[in-house]
C-alpha positions as CSV (number, residue, x, y, z in Angstrom):
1,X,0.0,0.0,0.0
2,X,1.2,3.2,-1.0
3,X,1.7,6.4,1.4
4,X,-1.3,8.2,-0.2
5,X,-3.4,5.2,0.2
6,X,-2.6,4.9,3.6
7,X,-3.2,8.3,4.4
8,X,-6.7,7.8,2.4
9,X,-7.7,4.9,4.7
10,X,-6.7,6.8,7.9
11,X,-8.2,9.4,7.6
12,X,-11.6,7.6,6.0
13,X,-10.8,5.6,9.5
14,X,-10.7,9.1,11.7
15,X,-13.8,10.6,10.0
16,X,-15.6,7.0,10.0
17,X,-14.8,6.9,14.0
18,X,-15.9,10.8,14.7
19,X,-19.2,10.0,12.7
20,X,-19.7,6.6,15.0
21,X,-18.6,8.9,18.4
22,X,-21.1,11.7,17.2
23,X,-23.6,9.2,16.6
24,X,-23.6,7.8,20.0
25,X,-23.5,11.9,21.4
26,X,-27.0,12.2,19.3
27,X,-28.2,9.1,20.7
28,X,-28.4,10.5,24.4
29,X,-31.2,12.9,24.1
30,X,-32.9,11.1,21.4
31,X,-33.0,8.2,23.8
32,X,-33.8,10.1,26.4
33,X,-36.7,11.5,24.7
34,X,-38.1,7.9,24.0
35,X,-37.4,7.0,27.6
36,X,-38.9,10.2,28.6
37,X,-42.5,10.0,26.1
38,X,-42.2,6.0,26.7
39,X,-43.0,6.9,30.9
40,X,-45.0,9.5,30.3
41,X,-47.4,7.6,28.4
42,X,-47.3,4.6,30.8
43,X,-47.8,6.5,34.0
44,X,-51.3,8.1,32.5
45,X,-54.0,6.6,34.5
46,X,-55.7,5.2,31.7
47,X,-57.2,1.5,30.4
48,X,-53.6,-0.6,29.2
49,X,-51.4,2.1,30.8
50,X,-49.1,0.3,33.7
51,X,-50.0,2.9,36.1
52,X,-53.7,1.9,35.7
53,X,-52.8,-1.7,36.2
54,X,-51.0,-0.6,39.2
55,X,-53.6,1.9,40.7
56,X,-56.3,-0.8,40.2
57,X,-54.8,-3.8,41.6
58,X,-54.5,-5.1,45.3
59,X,-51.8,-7.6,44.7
60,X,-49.5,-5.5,46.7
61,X,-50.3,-6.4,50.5
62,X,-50.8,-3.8,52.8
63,X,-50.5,-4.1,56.1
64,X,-51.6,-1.9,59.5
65,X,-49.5,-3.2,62.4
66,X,-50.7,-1.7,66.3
67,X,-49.3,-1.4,69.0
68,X,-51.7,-0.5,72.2
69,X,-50.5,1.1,75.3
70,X,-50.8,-1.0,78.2
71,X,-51.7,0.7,81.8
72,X,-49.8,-0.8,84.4
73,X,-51.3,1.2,87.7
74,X,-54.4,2.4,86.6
75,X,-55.6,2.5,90.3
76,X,-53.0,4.9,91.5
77,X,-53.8,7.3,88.5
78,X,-57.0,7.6,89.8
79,X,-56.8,7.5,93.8
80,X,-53.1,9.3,93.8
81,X,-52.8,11.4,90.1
82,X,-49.9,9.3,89.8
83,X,-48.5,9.3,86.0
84,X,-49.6,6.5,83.9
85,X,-47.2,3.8,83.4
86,X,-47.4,2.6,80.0
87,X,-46.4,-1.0,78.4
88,X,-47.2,-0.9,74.9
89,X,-48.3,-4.1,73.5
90,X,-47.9,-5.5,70.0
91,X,-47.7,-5.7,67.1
92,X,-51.5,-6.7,66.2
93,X,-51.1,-7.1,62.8
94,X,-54.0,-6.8,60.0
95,X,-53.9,-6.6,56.0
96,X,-56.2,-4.0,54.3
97,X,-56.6,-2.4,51.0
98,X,-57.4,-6.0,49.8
99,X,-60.7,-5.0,48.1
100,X,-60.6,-3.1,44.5
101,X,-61.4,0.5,44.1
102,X,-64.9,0.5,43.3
103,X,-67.2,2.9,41.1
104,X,-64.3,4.0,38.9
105,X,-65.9,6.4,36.5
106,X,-64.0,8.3,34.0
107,X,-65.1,12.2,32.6
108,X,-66.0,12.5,29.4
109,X,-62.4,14.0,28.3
110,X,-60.6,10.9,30.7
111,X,-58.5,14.5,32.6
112,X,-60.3,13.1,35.7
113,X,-61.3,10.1,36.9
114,X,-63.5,9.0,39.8
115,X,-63.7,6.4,42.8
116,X,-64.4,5.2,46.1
117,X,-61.8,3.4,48.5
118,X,-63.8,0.5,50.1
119,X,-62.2,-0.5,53.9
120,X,-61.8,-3.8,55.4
121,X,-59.2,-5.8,57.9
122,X,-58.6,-9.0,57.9
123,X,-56.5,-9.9,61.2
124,X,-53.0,-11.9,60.5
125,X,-52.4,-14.6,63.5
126,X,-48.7,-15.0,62.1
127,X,-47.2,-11.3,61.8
128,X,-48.5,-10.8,65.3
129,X,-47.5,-11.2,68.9
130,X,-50.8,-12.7,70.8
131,X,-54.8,-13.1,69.4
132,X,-57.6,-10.3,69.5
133,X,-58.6,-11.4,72.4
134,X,-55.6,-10.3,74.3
135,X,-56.8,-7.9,77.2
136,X,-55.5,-4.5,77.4
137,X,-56.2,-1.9,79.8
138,X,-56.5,1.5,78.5
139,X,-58.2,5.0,78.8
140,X,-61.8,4.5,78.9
141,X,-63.4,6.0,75.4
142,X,-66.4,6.8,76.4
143,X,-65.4,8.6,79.6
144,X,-62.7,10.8,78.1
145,X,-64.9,11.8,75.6
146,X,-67.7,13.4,78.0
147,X,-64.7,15.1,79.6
148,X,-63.8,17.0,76.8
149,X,-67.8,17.6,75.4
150,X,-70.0,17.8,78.4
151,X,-70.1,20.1,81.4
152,X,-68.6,18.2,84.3
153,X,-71.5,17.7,86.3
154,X,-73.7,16.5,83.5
155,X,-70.6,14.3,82.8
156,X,-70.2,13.1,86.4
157,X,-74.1,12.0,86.3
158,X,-73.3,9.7,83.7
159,X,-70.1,7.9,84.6
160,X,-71.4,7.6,88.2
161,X,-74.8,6.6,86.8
162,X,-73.0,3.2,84.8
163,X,-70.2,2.8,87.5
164,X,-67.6,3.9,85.3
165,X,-64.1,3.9,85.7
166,X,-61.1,6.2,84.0
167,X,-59.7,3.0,82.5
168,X,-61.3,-0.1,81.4
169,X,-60.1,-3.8,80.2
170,X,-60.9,-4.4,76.7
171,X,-59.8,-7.3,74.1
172,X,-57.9,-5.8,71.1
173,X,-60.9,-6.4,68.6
174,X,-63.5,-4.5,71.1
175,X,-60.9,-1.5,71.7
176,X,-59.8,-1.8,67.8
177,X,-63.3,-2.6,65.9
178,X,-65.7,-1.7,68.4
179,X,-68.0,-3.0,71.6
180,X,-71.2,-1.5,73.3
181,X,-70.3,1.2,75.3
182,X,-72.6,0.9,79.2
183,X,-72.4,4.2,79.7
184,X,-72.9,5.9,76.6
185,X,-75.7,2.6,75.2
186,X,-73.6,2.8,71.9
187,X,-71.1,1.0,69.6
188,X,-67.4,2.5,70.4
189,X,-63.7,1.8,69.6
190,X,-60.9,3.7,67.8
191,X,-62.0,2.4,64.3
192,X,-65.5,2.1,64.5
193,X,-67.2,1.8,62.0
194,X,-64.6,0.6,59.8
195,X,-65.3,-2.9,57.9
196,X,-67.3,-2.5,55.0
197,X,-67.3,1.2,55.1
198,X,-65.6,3.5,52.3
199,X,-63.5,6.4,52.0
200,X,-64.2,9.4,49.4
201,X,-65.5,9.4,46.9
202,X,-61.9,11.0,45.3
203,X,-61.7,12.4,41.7
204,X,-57.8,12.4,40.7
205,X,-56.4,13.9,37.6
206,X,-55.3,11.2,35.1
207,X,-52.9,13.0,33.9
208,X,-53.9,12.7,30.2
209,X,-53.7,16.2,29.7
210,X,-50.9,16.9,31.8
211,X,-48.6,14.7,33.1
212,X,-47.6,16.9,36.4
213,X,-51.0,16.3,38.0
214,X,-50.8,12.6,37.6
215,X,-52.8,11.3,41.0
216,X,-53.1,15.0,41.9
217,X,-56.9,14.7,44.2
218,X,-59.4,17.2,42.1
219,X,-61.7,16.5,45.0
220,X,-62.7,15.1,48.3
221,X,-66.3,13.5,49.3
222,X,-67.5,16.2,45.9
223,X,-65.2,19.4,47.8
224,X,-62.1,20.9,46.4
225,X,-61.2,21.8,49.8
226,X,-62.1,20.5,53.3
227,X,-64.2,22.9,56.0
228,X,-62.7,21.5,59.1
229,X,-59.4,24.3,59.8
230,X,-61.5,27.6,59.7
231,X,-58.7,28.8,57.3
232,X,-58.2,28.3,53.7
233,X,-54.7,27.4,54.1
234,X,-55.1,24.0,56.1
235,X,-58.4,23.3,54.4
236,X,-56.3,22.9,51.0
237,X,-56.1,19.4,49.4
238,X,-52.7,19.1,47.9
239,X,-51.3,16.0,46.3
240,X,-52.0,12.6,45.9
241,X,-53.1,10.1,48.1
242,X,-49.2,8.8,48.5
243,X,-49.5,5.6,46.3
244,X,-47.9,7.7,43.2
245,X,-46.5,11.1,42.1
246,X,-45.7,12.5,38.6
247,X,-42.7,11.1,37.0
248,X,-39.0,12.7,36.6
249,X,-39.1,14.0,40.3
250,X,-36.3,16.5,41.2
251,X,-34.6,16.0,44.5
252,X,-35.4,19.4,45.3
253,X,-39.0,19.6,45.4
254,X,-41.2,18.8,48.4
255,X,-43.7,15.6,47.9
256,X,-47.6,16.5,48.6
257,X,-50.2,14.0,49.9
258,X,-53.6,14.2,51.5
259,X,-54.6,11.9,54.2
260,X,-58.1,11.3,55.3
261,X,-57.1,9.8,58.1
262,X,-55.0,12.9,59.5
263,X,-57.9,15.4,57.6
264,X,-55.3,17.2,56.2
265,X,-52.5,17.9,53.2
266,X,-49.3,17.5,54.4
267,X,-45.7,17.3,52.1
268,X,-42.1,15.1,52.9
269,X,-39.3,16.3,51.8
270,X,-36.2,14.4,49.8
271,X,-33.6,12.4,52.3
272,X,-31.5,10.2,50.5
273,X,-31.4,7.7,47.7
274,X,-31.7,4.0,48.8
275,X,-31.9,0.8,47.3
276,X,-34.6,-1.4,47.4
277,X,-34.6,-4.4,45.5
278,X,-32.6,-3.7,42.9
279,X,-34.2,-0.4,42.1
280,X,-32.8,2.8,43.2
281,X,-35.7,4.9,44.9
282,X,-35.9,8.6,46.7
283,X,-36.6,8.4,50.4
284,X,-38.6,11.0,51.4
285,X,-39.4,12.0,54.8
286,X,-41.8,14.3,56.8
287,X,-40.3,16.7,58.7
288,X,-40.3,17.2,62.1
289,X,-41.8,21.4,60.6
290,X,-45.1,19.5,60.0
291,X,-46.4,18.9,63.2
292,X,-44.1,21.6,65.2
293,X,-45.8,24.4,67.2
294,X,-46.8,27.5,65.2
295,X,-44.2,29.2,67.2
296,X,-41.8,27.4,65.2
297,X,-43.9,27.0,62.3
298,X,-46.3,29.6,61.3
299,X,-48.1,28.0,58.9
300,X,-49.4,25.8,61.4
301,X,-51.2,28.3,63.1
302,X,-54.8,27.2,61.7
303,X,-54.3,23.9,63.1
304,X,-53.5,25.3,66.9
305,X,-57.2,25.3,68.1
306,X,-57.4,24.8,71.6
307,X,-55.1,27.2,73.2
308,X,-55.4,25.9,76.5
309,X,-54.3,22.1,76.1
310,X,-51.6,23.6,73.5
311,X,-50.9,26.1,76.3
312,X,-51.3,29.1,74.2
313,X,-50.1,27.3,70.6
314,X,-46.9,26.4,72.1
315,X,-47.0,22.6,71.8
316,X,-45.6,20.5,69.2
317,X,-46.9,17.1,68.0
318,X,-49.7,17.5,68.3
319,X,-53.3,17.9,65.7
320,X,-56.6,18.1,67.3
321,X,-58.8,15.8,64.9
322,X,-62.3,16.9,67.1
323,X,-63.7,19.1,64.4
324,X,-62.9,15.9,61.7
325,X,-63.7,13.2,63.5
326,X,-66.7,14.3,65.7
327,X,-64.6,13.1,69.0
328,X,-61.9,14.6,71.1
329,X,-59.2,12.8,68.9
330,X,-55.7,13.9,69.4
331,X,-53.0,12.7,66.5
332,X,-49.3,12.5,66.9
333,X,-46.1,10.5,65.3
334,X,-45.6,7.5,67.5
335,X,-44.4,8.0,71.5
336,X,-44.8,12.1,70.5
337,X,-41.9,11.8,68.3
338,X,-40.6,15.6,67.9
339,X,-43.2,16.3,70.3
340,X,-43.0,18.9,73.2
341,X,-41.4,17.5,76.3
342,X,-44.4,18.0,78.0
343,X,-46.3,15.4,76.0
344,X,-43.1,12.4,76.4
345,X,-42.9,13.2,80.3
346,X,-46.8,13.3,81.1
347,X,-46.8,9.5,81.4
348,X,-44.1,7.0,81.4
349,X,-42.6,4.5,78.9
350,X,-42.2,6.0,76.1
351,X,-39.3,6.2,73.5
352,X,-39.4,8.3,70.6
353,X,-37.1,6.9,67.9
354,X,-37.0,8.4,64.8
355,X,-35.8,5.2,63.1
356,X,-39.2,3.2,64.3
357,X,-41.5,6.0,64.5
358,X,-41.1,8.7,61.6
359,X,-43.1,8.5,58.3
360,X,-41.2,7.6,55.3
361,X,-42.1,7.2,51.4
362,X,-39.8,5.6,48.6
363,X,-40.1,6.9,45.8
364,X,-39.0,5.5,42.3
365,X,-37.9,8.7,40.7
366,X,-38.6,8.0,37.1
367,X,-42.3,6.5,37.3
368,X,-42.9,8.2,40.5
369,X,-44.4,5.2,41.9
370,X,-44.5,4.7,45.4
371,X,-42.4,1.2,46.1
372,X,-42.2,0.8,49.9
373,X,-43.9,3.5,52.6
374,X,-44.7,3.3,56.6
375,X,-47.3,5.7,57.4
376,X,-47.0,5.8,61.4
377,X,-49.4,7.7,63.6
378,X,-50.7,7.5,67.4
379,X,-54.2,7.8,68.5
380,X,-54.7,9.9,71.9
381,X,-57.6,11.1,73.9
382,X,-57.7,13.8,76.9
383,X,-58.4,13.9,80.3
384,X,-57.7,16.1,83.3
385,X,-58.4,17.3,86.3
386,X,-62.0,18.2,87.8
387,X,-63.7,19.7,90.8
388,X,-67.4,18.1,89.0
389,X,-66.2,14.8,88.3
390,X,-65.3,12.6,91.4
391,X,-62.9,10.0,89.4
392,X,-60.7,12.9,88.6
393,X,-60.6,14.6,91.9
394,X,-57.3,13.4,91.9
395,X,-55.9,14.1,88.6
396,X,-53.0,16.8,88.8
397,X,-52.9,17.9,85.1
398,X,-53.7,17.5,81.7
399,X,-52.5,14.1,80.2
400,X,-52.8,13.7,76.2
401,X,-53.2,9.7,76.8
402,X,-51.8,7.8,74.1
403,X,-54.5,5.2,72.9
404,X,-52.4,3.4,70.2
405,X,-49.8,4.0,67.8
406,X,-50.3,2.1,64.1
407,X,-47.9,1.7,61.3
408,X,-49.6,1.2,58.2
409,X,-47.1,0.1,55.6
410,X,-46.6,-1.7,52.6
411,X,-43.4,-2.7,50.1
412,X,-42.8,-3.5,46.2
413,X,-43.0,-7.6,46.4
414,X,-39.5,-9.7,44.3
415,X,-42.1,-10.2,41.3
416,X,-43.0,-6.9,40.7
417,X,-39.7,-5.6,41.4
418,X,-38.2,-8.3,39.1
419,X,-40.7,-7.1,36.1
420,X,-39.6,-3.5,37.0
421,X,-36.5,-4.1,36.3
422,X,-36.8,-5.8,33.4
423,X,-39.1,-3.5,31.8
424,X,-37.9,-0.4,32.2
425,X,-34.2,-0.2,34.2
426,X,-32.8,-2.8,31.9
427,X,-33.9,-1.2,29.0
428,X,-32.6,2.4,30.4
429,X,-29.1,0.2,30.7
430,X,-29.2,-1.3,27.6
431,X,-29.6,2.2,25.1
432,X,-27.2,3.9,27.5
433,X,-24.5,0.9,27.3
434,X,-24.9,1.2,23.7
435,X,-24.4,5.1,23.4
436,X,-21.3,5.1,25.6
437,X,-20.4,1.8,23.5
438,X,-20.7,4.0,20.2
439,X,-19.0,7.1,21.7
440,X,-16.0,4.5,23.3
441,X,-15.5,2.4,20.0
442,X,-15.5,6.2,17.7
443,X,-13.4,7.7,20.1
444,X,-11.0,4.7,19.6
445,X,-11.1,4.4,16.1
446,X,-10.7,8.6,15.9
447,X,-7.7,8.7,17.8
448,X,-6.3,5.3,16.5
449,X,-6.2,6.7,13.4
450,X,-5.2,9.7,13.7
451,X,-2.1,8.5,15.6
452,X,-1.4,6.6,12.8
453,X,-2.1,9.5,10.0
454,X,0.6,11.4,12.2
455,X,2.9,8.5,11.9
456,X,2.4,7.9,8.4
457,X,3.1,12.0,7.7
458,X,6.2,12.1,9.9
459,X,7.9,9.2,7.9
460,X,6.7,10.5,4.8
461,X,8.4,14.2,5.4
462,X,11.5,12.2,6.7
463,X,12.1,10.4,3.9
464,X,11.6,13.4,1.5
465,X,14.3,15.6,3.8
466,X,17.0,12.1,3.1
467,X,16.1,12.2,-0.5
């Protein structure tokens, strides 16, 4: 081969490699933008879409695991206003969300769609530590809740009229699910009426029109807003319901959800990036700002509405659900985490841990599906001293009692994960392992042969100097 043709072919070589090196450049937002359009059209709550065949299954098991609060000198409350001494008891494990959304109805332009959440428990022997019919002794429903609603007299008549005590000895199912109440002649417990009740009706967006509001809630039970706050700020429904978010979510931005349970929006903020499974997901966490006092917090103020038991808004951890839920209901994080000291130290045995007790979502980042979460809250009731009611004489101060805490949780099973993986994150490795392969082999060739082109010039020009 002569000089010139080995010139030609390196430099054919060096222009064939920049061309192959470009190539795989162009790929990356080309592929990206089929990755990107590829999700987008997937996460659409829509018939054949996987998030539709997500959001309407119940393959993934969720779970609601309670612990109940054990009094261990109930007597000495009551005769001495000694502090309760608290055992908590569990967990009492049941699975739930196992029955389909019903009455899903799209608009006529699919934007929105429409459905109830229908409620049930079904109690798991194994993934709990004793049988519902483990006794527990705990504040007496019915008697805190004429503390906080009646005068004290009127109140007094009744709990003297039945012989009723401060604390009581339930079973798990009665103090969970309900039992007849002797003072009040009515069905009571912490979830009553649960089973075969429902929750909404919701109307999401489908995101159809636009992706960002994906899962976003329109509407609540037919209200864009909720009535209980007495301000417009913390009557705002922002979010989803948790299960999902919009895909491509920035690190940055803060994670809105509505709960019916806490009758309120509320939003968790990035953490770090974890694995689970395989899949890299966003933790996301909710801060210890949502529940702290409006002292620390001001956009909490319109939740502050007893001054008093918050001693003048001062308190944190604490939301007072009496306006929701139609009973002096009291909601916290578990054992008051990033509560006021006043609520840890006003009975005894409890141990806030962030690790057991915060509320936590992962997040896959590119679907913004929901893969693993543990929603955990605690139940507490009031009660206090009195000059009216004789059971109380005793009573020093105002204890917020805590009832129960539950952690209602759920994670991305090995098949599901497995198809994941396979549908999507192998894919995403496969075009991006190509278009580095294209940019690594063109970058070789380029360079190869223009190491050589350099070689072949130097000898040519040091021959022509000898001759």
């Amino acid at each position: 081969m002569t000089c010139c043709d080995q010139r030609c072919a390196l430099i054919t070589g060096a222009v064939l490699g920049a061309l192959i090196a470009v190539l795989g450049g162009i790929l990356f937002p080309v592929g990206n933008m089929v990755i990107e359009n590829t999700v987008k059209k997937e996460t659409v709550l829509e018939n054949g879409t996987l998030a539709y065949d997500t959001w309407t299954s119940v393959d993934v098991a969720i779970y609601r695991q309670f612990w109940l609060f054990d009094v261990q000198n109930p007597d000495e409350v009551v005769s001495q206003g000694a502090k309760p001494v608290l055992v908590q008891k569990g967990p009492y494990t049941y699975r739930t969300r196992f029955i389909p959304k019903r009455n899903i109805t799209f608009n006529k332009d699919f934007t929105t769609v429409s459905f109830v959440l229908p409620l049930g428990a079904i109690f798991e022997p194994g993934m709990s530590v004793g049988t519902e019919d483990d006794i527990v002794t705990s504040l007496n429903l019915a008697v805190a809740g004429v503390y906080s609603l009646l005068g004290h007299k009127l109140a007094n008549w009744f709990i003297q009229s039945s012989n009723s005590t401060l604390f009581q000895n339930r079973t798990v199912k009665e103090l969970l699910w309900g039992y007849k109440d002797p003072m009040l002649k009515t069905m009571m417990g912490v979830f009553y009426p649960y089973n075969d009740t429902t929750d909404g009706p919701y109307t999401v967006f489908t995101g159809k029109d636009d992706i960002k509001k994906v899962a976003t809630i329109e509407n609540w039970m037919g209200e864009t807003s909720l009535s209980y706050w007495n301000d417009s700020y913390c009557n705002m429904i922002n979010g989803t319901d948790g299960s999902s978010f919009h895909p491509f979510l920035d690190k940055k931005e803060h994670l809105y959800f509505f709960s019916s349970d806490i009758c309120r929006s509320i939003s968790a903020v990035y953490e770090s990036t974890v694995d689970l499974k395989g899949i890299d997901v966003y933790r996301y966490m909710l801060p210890s700002e949502a529940l702290a006092s409006p002292v620390a917090n001001p956009d909490n103020q319109c939740y502050c509405t007893d001054p008093v038991i918050t001693k003048n808004c001062t308190m944190a951890g604490l939301l007072d659900l009496t306006a929701c839920r139609g009973a002096p209901v009291f909601l916290s994080l578990p054992h008051f985490l990033y509560g006021s000291n006043d609520l840890v130290q006003s009975v005894i045995g409890l141990s806030p841990n962030p690790d057991e007790h915060s509320i936590f979502l992962d997040v896959e980042p590119i679907t913004g599906f929901t893969m693993r979460f543990a929603k955990r809250l605690q139940l507490n009731m009031l009660y206090g001293p009195s000059n009216d009611i004789v059971i109380l004489n005793k009573i020093k101060d105002h204890t917020v009692f805590p009832i129960l805490w539950v952690n209602e949780t759920a994670v991305l099973d090995d098949e599901t994960a497995d198809m994941f993986k396979k549908e999507l994150i192998s894919r995403m490795d496969l075009l991006e392992g190509f278009q580095i392969g294209l940019i690594a082999v063109g970058s070789i060739i380029f360079v190869s042969c223009m190491i050589g082109l350099i070689v072949v010039c130097t000898k040519k020009n040091k021959h022509g100097f000898i001759a």
